[in-house]
C-alpha angles and dihedrals in degrees: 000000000000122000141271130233120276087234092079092059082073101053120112125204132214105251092203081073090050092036092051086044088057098044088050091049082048093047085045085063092046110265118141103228130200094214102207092143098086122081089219127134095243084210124092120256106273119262108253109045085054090056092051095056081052095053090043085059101055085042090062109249100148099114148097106287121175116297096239088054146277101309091239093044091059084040097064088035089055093048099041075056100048096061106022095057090020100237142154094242139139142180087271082070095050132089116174113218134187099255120348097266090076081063090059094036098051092038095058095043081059103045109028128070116191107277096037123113130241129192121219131170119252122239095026146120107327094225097059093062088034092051094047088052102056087055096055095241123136118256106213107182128219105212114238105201124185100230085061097061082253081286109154112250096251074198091064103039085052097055094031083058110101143159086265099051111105098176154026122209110205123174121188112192089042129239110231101007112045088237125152128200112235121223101249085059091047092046082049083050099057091036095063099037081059073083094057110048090170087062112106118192128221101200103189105202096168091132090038089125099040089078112137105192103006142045124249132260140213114207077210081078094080129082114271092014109092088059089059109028136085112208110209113209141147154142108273091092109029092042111026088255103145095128108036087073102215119146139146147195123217104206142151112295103245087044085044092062100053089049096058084045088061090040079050093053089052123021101019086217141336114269115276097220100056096047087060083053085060100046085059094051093053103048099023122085113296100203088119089056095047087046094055096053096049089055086051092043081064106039085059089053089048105043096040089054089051088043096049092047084062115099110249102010122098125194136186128212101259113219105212142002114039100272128106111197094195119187105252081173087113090057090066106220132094125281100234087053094046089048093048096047093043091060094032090048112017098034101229115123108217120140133237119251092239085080093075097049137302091283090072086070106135101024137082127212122223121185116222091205090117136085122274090247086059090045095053089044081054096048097044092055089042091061096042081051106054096066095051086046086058107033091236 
């Protein structure tokens, strides 16, 4: 067989996928399994925004559109924008991707040569350090620690900034941990990158809309930032969208251009029908939406007070997004081995922290995607487990 490029040595993978694999092959066998390792709305796509792929599709909509996007379609993205981050944008400074991840993916490969560095946040999502890496680029984590709220250490990202450093990763509501950054912490952010004008910012607000005390905010917001940042957003989280693969990114317009190249390059362009879909989720009612979040509102509550009544587990009250990222540190073993026996001898699918960098060491993360009853079952094993784990 001939050989394959170097550059897949340095790519990285999303353990919830391998994680879910294992816990199927587990229910094939039998086993009944309490899936909290997928970061998946557990609801059905509302029903409008189905019906209005379906009309899209009578209507004709199944072929080649532009890359960056169906002109109507930026043009709704720009506007929600707009308002909802208060911000100067238009449908020039929009590309439509299929999922959110092209957006990363396309955005690094723009901004990043071989030898540069790259901050990222750790833990954090796996695709952010994965992608760095293929480049050639150097990941440079920003250590995200509990007793800090999972607030960046504005101390660390000022001393880890240097003249080689091309961009910033930041993610509010956080990817494993729930956290949020706070605007005074955003408004430091873009204070101290007035320093690095070389610094571009990726900002993923994927769960911009998934906030449960506070409202969200964009560090676009802040003088000099909208000319040198991609926001990442999309439609997978706020609307049970997984599967529908629509995402954007909403970026300065020269930047903006040699993203849709890329998009060119790969996809060709994002489904029409699908685009039309989306039109429909951002200007339509957003009750189900509303709906959604308050379930998941309840099913934090819910899940951090059953965590925190376990013996050897903290957990603190996330403040966005449907993941705890509770400390297991008490319970003395590593997190990879508690994760795999959890799901091997309890029954209950949750990942170690390890999978979103080496930083997650000590810590497991639970979706709260799921229904109460199946939080309760996995609450109930987790606390039959913890004793045999530890031999108590």
């Amino acid at each position: 067989m001939p050989g394959f490029a170097r550059a897949m040595e340095r790519l990285g993978t999303e353990t919830a996928f391998e994680v879910l694999a294992r816990a199927k092959q587990l229910e094939a066998q039998g086993r009944d399994i309490v899936h909290l390792e997928i970061g998946e709305p557990d609801f059905d796509t509302p029903g409008n925004i189905v019906e209005a792929c379906k009309r899209a599709l009578d209507e004709g909509y199944t072929h080649y559109g532009p890359s960056a996007g169906l002109p109507e379609f930026r043009e709704v993205i720009a506007s929600h924008i707009a308002a909802d981050r208060d911000i100067d944008v238009g449908p020039q400074n929009v590309v439509v991707t299929p999922g959110g991840k092209p957006i990363m993916f396309y955005g690094m490969l723009a901004v990043l040569d071989p030898g540069d560095e790259a901050l990222y946040p750790n833990p954090g999502f796996p695709i952010y350090e994965s992608v760095i890496n293929y480049i050639g680029a150097k990941p440079v984590p920003l250590v995200l620690r509990q007793e800090n709220q999972f607030r960046l250490d504005l101390n660390e990202l000022a001393d880890k900034l240097s003249d080689k450093t091309r961009l910033l990763i930041l993610n509010s509501p956080h990817n494993p941990t729930g956290g949020i950054l706070p605007r005074e912490d955003l408004r430091a952010i873009a204070e101290v990158l007035q320093d690095y004008p070389k610094v571009w910012v990726l900002s993923d607000e994927i769960y911009s809309k998934l906030l449960y005390e506070s409202e969200h905010v964009s560090v676009t917001e802040f003088p000099g930032m909208v000319e040198r940042t991609i926001i990442l957003d999309g439609f997978s989280k706020t609307y049970a969208m997984t599967g529908w693969r629509l995402g954007y990114g909403v970026m300065p317009e020269k930047l903006a251009q040699h993203v849709t190249r890329l998009e060119t390059n790969c996809n060709s362009c994002p489904p029409a029908m699908i685009q039309r879909a989306g039109i429909e989720a951002l200007t339509g009612p957003q009750d189900a939406a509303d709906a959604m979040r308050e379930a998941f509102r309840k099913r934090r509550d819910h899940l951090v007070a059953g965590l925190n009544a376990v013996e050897g587990i903290d957990c603190l009250l996330p403040g966005g997004a449907f993941y705890v990222f509770p400390s297991i540190a008490d319970l003395g073993k590593p997190a990879a081995e508690v994760a795999r026996r959890l799901l091997d001898e309890a029954g209950v699918a949750a990942l170690s922290g390890t999978a979103f960098g080496a930083h997650g060491e000590g810590h497991l993360r639970f979706s709260y995607a799921n229904s109460i009853e199946n939080l309760d079952k996995a609450l109930e094993r987790l606390a039959e487990f913890v004793p045999v784990l530890t031999g108590a």
